[in-house]
ZADO-1210 file (C-alpha; in nm, 4 decimals, padded with zeros to 6 digits):
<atoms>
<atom x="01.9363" y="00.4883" z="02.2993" code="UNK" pos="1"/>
<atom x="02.1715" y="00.5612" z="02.6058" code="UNK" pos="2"/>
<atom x="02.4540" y="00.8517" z="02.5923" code="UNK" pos="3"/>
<atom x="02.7053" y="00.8166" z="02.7784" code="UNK" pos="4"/>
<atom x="02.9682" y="01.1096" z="02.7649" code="UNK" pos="5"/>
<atom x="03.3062" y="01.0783" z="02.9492" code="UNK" pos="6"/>
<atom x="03.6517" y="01.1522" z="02.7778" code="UNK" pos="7"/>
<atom x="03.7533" y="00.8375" z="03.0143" code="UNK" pos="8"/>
<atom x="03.6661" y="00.5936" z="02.7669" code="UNK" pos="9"/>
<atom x="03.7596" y="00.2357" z="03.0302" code="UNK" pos="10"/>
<atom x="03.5025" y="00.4386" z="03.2489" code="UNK" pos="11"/>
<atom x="03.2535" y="00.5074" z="02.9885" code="UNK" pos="12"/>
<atom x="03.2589" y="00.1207" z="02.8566" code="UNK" pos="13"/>
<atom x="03.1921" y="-00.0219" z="03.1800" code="UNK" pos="14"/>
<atom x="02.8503" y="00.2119" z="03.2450" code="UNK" pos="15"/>
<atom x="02.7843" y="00.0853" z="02.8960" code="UNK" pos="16"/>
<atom x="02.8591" y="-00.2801" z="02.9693" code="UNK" pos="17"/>
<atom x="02.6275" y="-00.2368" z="03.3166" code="UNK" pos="18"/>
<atom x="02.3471" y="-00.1571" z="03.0979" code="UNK" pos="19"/>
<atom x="02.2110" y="-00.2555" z="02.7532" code="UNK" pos="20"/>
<atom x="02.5862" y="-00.2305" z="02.5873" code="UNK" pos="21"/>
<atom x="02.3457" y="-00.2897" z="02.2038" code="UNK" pos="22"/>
<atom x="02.1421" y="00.0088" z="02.3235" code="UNK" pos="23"/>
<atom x="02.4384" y="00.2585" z="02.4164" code="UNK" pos="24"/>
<atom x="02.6903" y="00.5251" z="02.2484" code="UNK" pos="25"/>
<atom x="02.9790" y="00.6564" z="02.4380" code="UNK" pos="26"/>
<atom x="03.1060" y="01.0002" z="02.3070" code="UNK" pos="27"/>
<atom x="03.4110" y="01.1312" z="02.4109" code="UNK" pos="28"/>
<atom x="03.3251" y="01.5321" z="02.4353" code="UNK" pos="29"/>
<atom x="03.0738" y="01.7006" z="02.4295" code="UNK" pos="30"/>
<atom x="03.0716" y="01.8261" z="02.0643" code="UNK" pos="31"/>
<atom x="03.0376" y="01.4617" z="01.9496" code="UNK" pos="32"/>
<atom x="02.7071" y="01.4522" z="02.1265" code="UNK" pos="33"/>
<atom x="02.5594" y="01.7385" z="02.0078" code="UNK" pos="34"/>
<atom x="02.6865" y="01.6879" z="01.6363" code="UNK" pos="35"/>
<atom x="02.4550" y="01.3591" z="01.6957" code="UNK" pos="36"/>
<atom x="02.1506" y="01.3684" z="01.9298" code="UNK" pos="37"/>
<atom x="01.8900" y="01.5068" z="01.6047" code="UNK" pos="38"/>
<atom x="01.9811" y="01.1724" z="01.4500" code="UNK" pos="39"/>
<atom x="01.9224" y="00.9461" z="01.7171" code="UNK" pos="40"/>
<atom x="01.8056" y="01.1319" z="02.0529" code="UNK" pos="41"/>
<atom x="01.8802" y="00.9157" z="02.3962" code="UNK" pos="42"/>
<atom x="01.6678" y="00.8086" z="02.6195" code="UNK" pos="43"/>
<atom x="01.8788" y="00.9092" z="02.9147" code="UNK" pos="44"/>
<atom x="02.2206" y="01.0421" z="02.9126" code="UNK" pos="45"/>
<atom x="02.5377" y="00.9942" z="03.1352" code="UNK" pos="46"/>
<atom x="02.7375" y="01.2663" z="03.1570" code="UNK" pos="47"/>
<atom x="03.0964" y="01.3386" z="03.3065" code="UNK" pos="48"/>
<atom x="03.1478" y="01.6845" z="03.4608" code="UNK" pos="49"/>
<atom x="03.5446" y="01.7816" z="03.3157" code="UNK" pos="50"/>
<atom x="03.5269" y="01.6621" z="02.9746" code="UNK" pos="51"/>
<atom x="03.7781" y="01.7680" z="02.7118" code="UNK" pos="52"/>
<atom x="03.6886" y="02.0821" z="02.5243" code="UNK" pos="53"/>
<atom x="03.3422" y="02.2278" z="02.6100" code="UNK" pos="54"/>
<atom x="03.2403" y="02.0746" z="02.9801" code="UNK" pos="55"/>
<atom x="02.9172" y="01.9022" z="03.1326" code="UNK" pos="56"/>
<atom x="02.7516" y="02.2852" z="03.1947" code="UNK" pos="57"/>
<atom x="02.8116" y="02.3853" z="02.7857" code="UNK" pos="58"/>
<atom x="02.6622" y="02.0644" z="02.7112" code="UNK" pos="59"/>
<atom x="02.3660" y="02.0770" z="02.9917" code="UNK" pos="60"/>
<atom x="02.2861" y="02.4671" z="02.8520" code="UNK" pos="61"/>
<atom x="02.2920" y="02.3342" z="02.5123" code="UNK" pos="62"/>
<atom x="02.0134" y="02.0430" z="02.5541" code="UNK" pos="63"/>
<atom x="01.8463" y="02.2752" z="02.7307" code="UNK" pos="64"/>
<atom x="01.7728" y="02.5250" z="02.4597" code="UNK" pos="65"/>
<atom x="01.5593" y="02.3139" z="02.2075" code="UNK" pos="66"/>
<atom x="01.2321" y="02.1704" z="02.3037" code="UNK" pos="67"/>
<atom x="01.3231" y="01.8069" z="02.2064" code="UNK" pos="68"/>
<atom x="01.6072" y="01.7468" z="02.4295" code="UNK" pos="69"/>
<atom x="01.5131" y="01.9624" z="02.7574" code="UNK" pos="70"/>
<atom x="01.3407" y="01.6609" z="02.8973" code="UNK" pos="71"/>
<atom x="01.6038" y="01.4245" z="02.8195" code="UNK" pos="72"/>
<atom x="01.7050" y="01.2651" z="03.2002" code="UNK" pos="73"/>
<atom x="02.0544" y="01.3270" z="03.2874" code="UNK" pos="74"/>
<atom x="02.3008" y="01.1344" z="03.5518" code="UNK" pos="75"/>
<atom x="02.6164" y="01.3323" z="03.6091" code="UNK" pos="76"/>
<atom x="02.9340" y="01.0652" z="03.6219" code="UNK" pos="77"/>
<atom x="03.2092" y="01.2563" z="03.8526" code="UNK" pos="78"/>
<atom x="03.4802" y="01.2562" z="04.0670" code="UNK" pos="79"/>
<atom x="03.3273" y="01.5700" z="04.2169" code="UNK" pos="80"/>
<atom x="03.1669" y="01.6172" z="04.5356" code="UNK" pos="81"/>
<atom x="02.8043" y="01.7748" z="04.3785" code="UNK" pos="82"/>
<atom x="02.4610" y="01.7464" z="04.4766" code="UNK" pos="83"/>
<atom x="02.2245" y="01.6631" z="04.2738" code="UNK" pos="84"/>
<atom x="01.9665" y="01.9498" z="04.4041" code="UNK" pos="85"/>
<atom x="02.1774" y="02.2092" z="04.2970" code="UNK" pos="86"/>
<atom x="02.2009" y="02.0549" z="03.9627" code="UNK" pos="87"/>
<atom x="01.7989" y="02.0032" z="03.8951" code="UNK" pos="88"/>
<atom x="01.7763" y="02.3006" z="03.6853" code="UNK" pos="89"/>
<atom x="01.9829" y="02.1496" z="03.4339" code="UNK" pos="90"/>
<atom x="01.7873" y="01.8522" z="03.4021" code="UNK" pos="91"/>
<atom x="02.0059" y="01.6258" z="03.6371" code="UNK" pos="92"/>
<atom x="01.8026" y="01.3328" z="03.7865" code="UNK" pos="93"/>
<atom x="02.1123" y="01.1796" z="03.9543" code="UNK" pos="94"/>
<atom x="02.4440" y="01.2102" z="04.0958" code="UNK" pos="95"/>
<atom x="02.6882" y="00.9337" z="04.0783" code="UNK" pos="96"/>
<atom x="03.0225" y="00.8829" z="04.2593" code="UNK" pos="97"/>
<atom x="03.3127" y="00.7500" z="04.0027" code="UNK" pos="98"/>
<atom x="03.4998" y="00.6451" z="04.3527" code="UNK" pos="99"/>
<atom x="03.1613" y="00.4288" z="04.4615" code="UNK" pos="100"/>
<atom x="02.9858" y="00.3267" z="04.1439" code="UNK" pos="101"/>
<atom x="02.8572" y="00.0057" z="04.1577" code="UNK" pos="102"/>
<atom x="02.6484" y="-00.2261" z="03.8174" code="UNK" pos="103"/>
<atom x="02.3769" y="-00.1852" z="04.0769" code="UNK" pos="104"/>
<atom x="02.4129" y="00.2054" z="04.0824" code="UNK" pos="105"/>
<atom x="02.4107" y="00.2393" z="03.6735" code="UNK" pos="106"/>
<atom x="02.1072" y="-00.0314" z="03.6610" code="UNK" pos="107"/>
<atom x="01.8849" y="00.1801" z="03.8830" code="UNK" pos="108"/>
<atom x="01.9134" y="00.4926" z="03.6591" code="UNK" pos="109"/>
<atom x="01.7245" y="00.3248" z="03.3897" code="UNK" pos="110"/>
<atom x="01.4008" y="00.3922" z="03.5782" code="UNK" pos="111"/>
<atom x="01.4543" y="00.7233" z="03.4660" code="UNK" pos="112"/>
<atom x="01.3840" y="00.6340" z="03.1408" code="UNK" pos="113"/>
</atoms>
């Protein structure tokens, strides 16, 4: 399973539709997420920066703190100029441009899996 987490739902169908669209649930906050992941815990996880309601960093702290979702890779989805070196602590394997994103882009983040 693939989470992808953007309160720009257009944006979070086409990652989906770039990858295995069967394999994928888009979420649009943060809280939806969490209230899920025990049930059926991704493989890899996109995740948008300014969500609605509790942001990216809430989210990042919170599948931090439990021993079965630490691991879990994570691709941050912004607008935002951000590095993904400065984000490593929380897990973040990648750093993707909304501006630039290409299928090509999304399809390479599955070797993270």
């Amino acid at each position: 399973m693939i989470y992808i987490i953007d309160d720009d739902f257009a944006m979070a169908e086409c990652i989906a539709r770039y990858l295995r669209p069967e394999e994928t649930k888009i979420f649009t906050n943060a809280i939806e997420a969490i209230n899920n992941i025990d049930e059926d815990t991704p493989k890899l996880i996109f995740l948008d920066i300014l969500l609605d309601g509790p942001d990216a960093f809430t989210f990042l702290n919170e599948i931090a703190s439990y021993e079965n979702t630490a691991k879990i890779p994570v691709v941050i989805v912004t607008s935002l100029s951000l590095e993904t070196k400065s984000l490593k602590p929380y897990g973040v394997r990648q750093v993707l441009s909304k501006e630039t994103l290409t299928p090509k882009d999304v399809k390479a983040c599955l070797k993270l899996i």
